[in-house]
PDB file of N, CA, C and O in Angstrom:
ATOM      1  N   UNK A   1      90.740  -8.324  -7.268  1.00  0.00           N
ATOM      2  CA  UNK A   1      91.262  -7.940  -5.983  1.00  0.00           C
ATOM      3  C   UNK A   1      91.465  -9.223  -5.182  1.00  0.00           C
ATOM      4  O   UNK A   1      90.747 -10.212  -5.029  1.00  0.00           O
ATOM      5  N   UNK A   2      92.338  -8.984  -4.848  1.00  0.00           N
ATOM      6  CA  UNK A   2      93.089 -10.439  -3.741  1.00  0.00           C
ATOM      7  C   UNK A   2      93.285 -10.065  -2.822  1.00  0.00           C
ATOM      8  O   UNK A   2      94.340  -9.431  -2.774  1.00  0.00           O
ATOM      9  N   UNK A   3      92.580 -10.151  -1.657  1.00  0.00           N
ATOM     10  CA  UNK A   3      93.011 -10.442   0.145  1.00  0.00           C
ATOM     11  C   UNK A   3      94.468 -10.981   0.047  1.00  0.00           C
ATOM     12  O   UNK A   3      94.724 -11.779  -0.855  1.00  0.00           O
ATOM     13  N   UNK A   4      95.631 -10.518   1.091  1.00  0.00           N
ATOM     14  CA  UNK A   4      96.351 -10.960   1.346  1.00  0.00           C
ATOM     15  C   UNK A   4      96.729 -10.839   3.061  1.00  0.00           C
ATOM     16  O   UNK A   4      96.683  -9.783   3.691  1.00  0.00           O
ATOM     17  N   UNK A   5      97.028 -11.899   3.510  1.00  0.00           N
ATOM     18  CA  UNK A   5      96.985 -11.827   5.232  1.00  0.00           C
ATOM     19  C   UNK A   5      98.836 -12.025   5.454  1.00  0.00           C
ATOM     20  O   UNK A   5      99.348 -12.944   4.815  1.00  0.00           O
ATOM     21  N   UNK A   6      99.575 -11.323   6.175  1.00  0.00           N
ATOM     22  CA  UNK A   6     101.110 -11.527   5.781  1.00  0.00           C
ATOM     23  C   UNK A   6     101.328 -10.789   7.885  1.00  0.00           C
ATOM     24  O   UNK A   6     100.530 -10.185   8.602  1.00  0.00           O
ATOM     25  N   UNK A   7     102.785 -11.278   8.134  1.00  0.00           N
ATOM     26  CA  UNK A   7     103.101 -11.121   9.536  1.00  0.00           C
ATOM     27  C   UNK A   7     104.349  -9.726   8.711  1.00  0.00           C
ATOM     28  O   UNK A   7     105.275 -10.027   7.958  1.00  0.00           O
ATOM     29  N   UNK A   8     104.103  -8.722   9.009  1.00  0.00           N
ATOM     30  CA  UNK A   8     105.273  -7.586   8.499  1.00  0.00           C
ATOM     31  C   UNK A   8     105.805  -7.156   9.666  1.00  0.00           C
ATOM     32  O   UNK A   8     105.206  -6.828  10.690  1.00  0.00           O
ATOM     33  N   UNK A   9     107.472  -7.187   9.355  1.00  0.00           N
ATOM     34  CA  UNK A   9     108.534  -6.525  10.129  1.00  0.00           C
ATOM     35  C   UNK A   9     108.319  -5.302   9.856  1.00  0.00           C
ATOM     36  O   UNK A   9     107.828  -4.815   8.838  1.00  0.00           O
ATOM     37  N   UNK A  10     108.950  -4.476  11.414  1.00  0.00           N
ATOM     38  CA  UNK A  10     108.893  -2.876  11.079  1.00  0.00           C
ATOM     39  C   UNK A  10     109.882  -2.048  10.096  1.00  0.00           C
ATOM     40  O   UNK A  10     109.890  -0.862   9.767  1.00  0.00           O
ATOM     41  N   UNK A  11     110.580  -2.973   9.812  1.00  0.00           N
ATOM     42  CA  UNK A  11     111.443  -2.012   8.619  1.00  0.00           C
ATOM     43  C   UNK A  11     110.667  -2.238   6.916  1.00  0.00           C
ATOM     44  O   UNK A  11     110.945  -1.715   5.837  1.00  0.00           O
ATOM     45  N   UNK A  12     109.535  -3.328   7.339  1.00  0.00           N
ATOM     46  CA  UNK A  12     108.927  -3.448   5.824  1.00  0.00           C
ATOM     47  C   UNK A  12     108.537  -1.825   5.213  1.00  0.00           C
ATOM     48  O   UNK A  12     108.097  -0.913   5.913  1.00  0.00           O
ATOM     49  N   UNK A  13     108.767  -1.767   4.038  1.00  0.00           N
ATOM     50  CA  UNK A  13     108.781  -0.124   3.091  1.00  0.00           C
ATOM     51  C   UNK A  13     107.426  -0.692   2.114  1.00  0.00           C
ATOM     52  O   UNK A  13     107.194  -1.819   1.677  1.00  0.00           O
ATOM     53  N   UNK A  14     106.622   0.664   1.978  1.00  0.00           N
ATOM     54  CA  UNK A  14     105.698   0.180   1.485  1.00  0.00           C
ATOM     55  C   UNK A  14     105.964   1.359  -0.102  1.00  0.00           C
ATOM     56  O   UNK A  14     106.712   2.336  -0.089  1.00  0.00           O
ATOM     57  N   UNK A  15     105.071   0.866  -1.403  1.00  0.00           N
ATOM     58  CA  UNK A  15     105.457   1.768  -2.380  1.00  0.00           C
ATOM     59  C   UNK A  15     103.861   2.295  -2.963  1.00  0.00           C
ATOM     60  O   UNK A  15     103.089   1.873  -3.824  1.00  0.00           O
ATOM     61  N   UNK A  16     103.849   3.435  -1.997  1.00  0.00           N
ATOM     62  CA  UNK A  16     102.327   3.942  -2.436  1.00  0.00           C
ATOM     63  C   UNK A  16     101.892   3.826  -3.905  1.00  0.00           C
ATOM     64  O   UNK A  16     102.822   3.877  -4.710  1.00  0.00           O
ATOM     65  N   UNK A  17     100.820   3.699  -4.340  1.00  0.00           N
ATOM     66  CA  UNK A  17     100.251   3.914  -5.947  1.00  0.00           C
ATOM     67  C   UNK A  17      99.272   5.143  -5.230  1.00  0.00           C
ATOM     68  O   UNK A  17      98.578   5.072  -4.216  1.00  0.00           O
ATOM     69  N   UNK A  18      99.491   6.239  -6.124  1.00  0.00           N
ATOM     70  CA  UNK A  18      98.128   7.326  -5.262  1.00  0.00           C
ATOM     71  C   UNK A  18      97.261   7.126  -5.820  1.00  0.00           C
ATOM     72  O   UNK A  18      96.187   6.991  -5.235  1.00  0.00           O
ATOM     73  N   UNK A  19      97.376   7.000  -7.454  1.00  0.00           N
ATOM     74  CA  UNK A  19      96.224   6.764  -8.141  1.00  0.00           C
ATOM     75  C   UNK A  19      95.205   5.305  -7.526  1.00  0.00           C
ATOM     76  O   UNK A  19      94.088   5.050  -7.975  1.00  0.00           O
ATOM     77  N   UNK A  20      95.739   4.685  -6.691  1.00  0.00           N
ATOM     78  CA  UNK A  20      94.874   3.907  -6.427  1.00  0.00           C
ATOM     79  C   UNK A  20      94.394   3.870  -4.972  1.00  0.00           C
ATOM     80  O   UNK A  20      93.315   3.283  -4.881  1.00  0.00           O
ATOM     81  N   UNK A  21      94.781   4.233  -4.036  1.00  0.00           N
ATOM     82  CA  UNK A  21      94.733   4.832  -2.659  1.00  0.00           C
ATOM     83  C   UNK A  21      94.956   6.165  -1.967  1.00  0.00           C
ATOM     84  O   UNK A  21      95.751   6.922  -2.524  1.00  0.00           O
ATOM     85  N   UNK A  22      94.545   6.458  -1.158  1.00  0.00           N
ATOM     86  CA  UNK A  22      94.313   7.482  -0.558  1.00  0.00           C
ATOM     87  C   UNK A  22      95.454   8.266   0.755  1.00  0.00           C
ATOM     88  O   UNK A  22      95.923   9.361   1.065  1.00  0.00           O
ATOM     89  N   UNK A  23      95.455   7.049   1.118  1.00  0.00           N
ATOM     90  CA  UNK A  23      96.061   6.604   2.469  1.00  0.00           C
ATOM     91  C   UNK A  23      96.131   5.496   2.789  1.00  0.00           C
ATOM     92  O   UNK A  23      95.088   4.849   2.697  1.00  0.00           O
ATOM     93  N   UNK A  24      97.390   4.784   3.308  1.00  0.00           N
ATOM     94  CA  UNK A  24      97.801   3.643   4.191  1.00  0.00           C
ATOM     95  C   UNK A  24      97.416   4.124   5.602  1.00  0.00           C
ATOM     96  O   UNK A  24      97.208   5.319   5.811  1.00  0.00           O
ATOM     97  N   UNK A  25      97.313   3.107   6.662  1.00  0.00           N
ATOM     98  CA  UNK A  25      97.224   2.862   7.398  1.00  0.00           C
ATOM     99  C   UNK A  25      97.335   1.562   8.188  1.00  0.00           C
ATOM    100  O   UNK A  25      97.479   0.518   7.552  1.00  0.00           O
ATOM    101  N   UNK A  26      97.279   1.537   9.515  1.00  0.00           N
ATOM    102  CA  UNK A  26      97.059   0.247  10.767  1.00  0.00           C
ATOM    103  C   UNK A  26      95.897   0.302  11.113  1.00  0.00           C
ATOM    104  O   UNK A  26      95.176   1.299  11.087  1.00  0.00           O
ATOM    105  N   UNK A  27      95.593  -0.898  11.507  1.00  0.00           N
ATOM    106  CA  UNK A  27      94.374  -1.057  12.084  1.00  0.00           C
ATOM    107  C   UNK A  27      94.573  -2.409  13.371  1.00  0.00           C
ATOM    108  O   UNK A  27      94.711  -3.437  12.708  1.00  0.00           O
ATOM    109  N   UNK A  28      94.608  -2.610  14.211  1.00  0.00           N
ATOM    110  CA  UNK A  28      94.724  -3.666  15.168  1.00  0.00           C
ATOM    111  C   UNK A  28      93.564  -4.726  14.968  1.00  0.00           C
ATOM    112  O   UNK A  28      92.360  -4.504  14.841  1.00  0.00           O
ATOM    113  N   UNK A  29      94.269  -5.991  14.971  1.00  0.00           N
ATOM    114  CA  UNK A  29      93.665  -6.958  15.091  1.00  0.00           C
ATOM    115  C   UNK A  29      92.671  -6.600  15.934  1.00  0.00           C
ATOM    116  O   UNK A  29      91.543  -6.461  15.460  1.00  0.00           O
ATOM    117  N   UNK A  30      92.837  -6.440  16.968  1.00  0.00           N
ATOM    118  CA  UNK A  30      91.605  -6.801  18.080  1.00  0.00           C
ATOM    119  C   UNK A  30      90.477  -5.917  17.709  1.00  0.00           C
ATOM    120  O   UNK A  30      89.317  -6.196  18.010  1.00  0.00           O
ATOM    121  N   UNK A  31      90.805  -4.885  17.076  1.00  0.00           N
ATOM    122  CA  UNK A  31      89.537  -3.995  16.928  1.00  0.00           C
ATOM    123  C   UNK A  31      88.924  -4.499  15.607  1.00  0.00           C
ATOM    124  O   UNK A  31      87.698  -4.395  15.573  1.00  0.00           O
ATOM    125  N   UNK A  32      89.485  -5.001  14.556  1.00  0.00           N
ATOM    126  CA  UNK A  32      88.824  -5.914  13.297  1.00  0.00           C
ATOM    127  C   UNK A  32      88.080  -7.021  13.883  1.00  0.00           C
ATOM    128  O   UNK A  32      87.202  -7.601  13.244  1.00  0.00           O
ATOM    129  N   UNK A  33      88.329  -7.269  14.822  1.00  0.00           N
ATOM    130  CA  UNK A  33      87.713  -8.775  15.910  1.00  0.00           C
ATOM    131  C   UNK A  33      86.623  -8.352  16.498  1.00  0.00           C
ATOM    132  O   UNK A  33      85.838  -9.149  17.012  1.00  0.00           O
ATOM    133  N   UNK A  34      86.460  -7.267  16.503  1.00  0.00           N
ATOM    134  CA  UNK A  34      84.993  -7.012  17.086  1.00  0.00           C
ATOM    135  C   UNK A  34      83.737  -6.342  16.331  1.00  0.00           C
ATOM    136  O   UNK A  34      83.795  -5.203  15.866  1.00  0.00           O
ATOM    137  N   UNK A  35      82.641  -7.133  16.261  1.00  0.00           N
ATOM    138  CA  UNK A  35      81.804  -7.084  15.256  1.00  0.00           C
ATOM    139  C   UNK A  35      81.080  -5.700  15.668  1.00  0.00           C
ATOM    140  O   UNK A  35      80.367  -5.118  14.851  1.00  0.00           O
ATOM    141  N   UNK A  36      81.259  -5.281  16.754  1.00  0.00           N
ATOM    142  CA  UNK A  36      80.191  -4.168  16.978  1.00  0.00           C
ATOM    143  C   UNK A  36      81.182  -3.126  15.843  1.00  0.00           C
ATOM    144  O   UNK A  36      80.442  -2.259  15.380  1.00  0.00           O
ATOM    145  N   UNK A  37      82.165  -3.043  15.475  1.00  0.00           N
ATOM    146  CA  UNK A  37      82.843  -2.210  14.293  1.00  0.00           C
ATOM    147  C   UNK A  37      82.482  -2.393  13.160  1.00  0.00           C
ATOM    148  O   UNK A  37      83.061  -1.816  12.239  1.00  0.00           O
ATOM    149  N   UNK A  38      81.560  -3.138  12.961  1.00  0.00           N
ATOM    150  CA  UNK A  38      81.224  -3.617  11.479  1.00  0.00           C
ATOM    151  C   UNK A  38      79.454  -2.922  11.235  1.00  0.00           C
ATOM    152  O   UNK A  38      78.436  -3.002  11.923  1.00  0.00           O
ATOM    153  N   UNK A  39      79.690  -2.424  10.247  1.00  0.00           N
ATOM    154  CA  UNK A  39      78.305  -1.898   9.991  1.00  0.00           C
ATOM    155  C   UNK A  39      77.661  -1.998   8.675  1.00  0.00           C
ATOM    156  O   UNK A  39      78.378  -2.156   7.686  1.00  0.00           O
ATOM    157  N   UNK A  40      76.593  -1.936   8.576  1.00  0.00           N
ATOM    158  CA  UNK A  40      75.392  -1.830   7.344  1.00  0.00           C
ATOM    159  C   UNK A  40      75.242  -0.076   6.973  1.00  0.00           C
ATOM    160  O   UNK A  40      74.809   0.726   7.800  1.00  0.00           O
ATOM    161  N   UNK A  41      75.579   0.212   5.923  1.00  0.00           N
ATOM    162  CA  UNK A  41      75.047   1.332   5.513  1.00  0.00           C
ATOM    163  C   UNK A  41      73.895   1.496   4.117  1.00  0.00           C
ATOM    164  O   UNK A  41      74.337   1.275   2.989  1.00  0.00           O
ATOM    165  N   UNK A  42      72.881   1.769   4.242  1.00  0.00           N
ATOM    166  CA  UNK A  42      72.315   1.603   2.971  1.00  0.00           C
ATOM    167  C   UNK A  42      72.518   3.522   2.120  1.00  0.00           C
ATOM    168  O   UNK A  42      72.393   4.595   2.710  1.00  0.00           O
ATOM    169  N   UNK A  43      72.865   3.278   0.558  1.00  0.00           N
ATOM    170  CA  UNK A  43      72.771   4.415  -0.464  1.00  0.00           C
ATOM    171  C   UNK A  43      71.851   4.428  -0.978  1.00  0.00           C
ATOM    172  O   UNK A  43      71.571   3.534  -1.777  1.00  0.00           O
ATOM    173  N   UNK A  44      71.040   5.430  -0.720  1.00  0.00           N
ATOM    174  CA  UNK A  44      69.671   5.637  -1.755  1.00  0.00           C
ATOM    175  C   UNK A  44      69.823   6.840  -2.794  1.00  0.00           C
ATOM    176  O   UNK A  44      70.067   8.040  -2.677  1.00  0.00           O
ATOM    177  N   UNK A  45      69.573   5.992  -3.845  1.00  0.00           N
ATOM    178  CA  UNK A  45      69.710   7.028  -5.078  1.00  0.00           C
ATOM    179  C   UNK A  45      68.758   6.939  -6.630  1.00  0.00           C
ATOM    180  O   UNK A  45      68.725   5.966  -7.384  1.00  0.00           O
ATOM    181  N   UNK A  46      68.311   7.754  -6.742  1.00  0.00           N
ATOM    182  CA  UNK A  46      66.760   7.733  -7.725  1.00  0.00           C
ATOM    183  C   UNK A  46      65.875   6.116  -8.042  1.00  0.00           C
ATOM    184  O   UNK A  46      65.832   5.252  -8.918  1.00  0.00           O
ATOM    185  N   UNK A  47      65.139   6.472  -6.437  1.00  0.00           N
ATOM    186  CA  UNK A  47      64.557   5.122  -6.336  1.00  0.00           C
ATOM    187  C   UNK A  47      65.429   4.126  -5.344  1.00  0.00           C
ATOM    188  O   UNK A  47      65.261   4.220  -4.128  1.00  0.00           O
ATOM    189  N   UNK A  48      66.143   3.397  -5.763  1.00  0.00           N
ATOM    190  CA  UNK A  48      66.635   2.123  -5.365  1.00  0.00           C
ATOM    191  C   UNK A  48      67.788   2.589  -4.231  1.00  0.00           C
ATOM    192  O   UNK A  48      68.497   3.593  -4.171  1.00  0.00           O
ATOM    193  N   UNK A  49      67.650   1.332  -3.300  1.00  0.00           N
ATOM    194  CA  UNK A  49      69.289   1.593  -2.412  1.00  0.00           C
ATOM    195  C   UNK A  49      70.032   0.141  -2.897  1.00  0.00           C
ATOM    196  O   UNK A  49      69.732  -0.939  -3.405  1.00  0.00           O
ATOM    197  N   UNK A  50      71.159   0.848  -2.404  1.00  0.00           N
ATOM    198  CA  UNK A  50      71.902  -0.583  -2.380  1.00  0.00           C
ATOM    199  C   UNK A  50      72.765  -0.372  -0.844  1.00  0.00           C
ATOM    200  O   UNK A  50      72.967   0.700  -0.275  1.00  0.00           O
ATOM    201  N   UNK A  51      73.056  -1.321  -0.535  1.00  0.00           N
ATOM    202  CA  UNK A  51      73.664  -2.025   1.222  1.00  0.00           C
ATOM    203  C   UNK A  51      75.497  -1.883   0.589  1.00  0.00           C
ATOM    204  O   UNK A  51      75.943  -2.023  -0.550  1.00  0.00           O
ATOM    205  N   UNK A  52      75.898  -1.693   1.345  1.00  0.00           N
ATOM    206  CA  UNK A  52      77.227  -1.621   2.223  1.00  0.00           C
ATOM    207  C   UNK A  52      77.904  -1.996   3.357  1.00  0.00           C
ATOM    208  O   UNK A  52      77.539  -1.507   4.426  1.00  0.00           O
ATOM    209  N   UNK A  53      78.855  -2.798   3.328  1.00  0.00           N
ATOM    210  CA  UNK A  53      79.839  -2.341   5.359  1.00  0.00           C
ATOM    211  C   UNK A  53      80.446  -1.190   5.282  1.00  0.00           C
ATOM    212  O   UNK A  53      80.999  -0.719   4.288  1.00  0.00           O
ATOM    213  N   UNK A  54      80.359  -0.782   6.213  1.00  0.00           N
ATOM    214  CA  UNK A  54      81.404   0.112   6.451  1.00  0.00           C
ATOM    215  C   UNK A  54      81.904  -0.117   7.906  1.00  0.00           C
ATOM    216  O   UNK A  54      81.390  -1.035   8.545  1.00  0.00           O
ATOM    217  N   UNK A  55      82.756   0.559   8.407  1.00  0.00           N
ATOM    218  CA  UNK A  55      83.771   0.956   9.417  1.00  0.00           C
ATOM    219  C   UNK A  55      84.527   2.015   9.506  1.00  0.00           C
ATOM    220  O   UNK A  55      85.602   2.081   8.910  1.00  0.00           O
ATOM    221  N   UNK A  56      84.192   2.709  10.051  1.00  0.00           N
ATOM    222  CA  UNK A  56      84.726   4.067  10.671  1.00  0.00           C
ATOM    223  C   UNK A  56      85.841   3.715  11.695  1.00  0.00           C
ATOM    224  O   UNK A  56      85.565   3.196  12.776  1.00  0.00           O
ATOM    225  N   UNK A  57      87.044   4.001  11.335  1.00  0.00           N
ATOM    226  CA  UNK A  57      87.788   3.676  12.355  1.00  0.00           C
ATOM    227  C   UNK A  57      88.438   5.380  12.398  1.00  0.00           C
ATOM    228  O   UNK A  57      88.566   6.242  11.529  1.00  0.00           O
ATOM    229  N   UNK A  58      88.833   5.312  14.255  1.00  0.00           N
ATOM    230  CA  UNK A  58      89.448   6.223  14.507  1.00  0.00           C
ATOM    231  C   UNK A  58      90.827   6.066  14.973  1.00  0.00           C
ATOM    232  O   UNK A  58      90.740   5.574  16.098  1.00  0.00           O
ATOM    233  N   UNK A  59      92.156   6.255  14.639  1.00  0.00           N
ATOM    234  CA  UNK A  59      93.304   5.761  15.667  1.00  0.00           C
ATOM    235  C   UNK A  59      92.879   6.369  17.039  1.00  0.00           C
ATOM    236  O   UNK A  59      92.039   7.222  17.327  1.00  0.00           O
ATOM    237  N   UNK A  60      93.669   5.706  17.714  1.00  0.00           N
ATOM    238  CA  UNK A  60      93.902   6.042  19.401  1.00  0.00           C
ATOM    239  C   UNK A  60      94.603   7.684  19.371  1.00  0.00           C
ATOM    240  O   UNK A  60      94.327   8.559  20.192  1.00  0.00           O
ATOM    241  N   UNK A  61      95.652   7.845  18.105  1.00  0.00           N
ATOM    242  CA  UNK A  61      96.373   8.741  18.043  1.00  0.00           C
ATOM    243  C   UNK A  61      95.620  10.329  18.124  1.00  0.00           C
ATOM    244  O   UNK A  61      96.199  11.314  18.582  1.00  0.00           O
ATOM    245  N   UNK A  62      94.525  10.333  17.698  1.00  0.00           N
ATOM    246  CA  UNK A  62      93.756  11.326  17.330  1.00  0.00           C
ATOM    247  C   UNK A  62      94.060  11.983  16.103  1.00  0.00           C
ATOM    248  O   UNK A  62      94.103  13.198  15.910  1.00  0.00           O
ATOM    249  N   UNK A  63      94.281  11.001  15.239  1.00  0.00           N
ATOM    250  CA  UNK A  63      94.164  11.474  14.032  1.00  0.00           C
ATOM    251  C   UNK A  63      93.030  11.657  12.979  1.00  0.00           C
ATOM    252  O   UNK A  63      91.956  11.158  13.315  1.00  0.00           O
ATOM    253  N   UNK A  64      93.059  12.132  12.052  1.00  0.00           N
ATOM    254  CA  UNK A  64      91.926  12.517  11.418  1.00  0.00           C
ATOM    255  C   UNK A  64      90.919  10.923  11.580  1.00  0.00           C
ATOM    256  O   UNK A  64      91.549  10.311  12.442  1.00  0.00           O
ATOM    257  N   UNK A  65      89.940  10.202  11.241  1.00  0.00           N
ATOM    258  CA  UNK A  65      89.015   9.025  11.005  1.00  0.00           C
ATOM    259  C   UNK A  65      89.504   8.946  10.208  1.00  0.00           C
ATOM    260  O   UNK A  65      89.924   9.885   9.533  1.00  0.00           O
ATOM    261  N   UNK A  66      89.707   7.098   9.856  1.00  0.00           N
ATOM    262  CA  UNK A  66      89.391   6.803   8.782  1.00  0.00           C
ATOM    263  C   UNK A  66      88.047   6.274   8.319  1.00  0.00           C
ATOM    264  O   UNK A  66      87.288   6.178   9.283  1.00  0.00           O
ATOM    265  N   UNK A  67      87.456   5.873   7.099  1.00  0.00           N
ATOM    266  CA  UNK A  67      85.936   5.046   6.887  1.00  0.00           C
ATOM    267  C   UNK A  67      86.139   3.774   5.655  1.00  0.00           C
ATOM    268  O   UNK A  67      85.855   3.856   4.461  1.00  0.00           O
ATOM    269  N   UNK A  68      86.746   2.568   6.427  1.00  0.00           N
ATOM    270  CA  UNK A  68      87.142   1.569   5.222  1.00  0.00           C
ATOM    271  C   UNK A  68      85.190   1.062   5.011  1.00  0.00           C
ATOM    272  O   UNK A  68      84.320   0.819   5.847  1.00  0.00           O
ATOM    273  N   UNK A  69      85.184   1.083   3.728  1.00  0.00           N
ATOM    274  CA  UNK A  69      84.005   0.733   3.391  1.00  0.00           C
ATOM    275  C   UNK A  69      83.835  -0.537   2.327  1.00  0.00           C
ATOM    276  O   UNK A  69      84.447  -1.598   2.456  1.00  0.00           O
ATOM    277  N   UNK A  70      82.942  -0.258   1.305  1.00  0.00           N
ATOM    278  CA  UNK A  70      82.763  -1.590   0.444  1.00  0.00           C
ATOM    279  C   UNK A  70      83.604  -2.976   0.022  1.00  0.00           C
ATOM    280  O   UNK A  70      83.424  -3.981   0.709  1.00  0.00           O
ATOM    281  N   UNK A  71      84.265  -3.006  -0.798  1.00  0.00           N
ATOM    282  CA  UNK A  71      84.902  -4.526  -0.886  1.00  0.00           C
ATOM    283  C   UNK A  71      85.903  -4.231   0.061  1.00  0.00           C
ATOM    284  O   UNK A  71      85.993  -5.399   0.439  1.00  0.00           O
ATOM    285  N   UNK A  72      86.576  -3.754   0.628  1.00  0.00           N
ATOM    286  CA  UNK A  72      87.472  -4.082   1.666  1.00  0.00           C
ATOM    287  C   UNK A  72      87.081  -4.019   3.363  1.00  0.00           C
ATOM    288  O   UNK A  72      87.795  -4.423   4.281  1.00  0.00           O
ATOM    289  N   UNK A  73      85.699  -3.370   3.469  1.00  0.00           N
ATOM    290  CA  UNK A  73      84.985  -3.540   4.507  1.00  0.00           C
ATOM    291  C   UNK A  73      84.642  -5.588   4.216  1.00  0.00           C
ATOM    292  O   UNK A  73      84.953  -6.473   5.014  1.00  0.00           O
ATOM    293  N   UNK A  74      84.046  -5.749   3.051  1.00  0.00           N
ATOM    294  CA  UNK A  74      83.125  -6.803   3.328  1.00  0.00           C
ATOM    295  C   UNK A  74      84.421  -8.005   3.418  1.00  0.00           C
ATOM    296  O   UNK A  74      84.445  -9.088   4.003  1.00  0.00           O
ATOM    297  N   UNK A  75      85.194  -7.487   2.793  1.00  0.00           N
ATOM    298  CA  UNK A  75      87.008  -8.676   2.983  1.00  0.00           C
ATOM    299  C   UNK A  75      86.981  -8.836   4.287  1.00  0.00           C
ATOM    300  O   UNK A  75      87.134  -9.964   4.755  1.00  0.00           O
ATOM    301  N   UNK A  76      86.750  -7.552   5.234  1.00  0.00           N
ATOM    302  CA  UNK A  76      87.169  -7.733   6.289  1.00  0.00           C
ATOM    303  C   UNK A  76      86.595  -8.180   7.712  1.00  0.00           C
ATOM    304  O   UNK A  76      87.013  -8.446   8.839  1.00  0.00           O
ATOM    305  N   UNK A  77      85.024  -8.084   6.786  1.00  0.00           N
ATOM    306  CA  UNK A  77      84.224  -8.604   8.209  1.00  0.00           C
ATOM    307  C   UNK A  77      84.305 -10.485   7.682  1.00  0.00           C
ATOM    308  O   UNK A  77      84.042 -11.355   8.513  1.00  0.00           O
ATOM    309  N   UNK A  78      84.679 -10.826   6.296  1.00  0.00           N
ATOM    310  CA  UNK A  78      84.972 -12.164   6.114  1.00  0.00           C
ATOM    311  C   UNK A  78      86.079 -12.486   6.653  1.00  0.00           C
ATOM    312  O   UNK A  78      86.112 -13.650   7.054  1.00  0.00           O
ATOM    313  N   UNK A  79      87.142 -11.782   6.832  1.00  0.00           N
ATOM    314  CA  UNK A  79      88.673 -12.380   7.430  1.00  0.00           C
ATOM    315  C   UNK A  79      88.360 -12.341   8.929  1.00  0.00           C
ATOM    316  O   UNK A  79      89.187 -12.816   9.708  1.00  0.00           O
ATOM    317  N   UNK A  80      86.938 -11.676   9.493  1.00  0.00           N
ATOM    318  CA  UNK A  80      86.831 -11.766  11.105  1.00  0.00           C
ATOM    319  C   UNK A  80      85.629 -13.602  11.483  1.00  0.00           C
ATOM    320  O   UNK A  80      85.545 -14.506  12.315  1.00  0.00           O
ATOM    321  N   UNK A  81      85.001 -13.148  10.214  1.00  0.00           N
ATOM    322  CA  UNK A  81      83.939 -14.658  10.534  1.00  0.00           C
ATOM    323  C   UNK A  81      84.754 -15.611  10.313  1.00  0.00           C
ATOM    324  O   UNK A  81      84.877 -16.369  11.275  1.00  0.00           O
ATOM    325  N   UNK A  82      85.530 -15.935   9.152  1.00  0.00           N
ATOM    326  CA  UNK A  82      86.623 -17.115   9.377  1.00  0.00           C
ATOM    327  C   UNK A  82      87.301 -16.778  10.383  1.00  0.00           C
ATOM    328  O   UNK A  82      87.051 -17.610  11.255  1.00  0.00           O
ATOM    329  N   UNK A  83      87.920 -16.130  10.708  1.00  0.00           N
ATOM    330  CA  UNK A  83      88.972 -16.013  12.384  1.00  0.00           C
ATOM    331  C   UNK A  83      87.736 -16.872  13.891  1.00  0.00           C
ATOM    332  O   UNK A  83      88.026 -17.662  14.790  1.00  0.00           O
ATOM    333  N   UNK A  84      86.830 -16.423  13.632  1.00  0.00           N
ATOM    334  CA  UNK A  84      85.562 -16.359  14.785  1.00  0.00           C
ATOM    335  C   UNK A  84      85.183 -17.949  14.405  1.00  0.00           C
ATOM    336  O   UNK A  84      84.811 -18.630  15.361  1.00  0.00           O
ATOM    337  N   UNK A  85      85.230 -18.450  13.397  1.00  0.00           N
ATOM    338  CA  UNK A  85      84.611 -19.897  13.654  1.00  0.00           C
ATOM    339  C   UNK A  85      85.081 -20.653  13.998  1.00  0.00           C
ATOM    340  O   UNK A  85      84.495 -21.724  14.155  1.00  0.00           O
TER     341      UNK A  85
END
């Protein structure tokens, strides 16, 4: 998996894979910029946990939540600490 950071025009067309996603979406810079959006979740399962980020994001729109979580949560609280230093 490769991070990619890119400036997209609004006529950019995107070509879903379903088998590999769920849903596209936006998310605003400014709200990836703020760490209080970034969270620890721990999974406990026979015996042991293991740790997670997650992020629950909601649009403004009132659309259903989304919950970006594991490697693309932790991409993303890294694309905010490099932005922040």
């Amino acid at each position: 998996m490769t991070p990619v950071v890119a400036l997209v025009h609004p006529s950019f067309t995107l070509q879903v894979d379903t088998r590999e996603v769920a849903d596209i979406f936006e998310v605003p810079l400014a709200w990836l910029m703020n760490p209080a959006n970034y969270e620890v979740r721990v999974f406990r399962w026979e015996g042991g946990e293991r740790r997670f980020f997650a992020m629950p994001y909601t649009p403004a729109e009132n659309k259903a939540p989304y919950f970006i979580w594991g490697a693309t949560a932790g991409m993303l609280r890294n694309f905010y600490r490099f932005l922040a230093a």
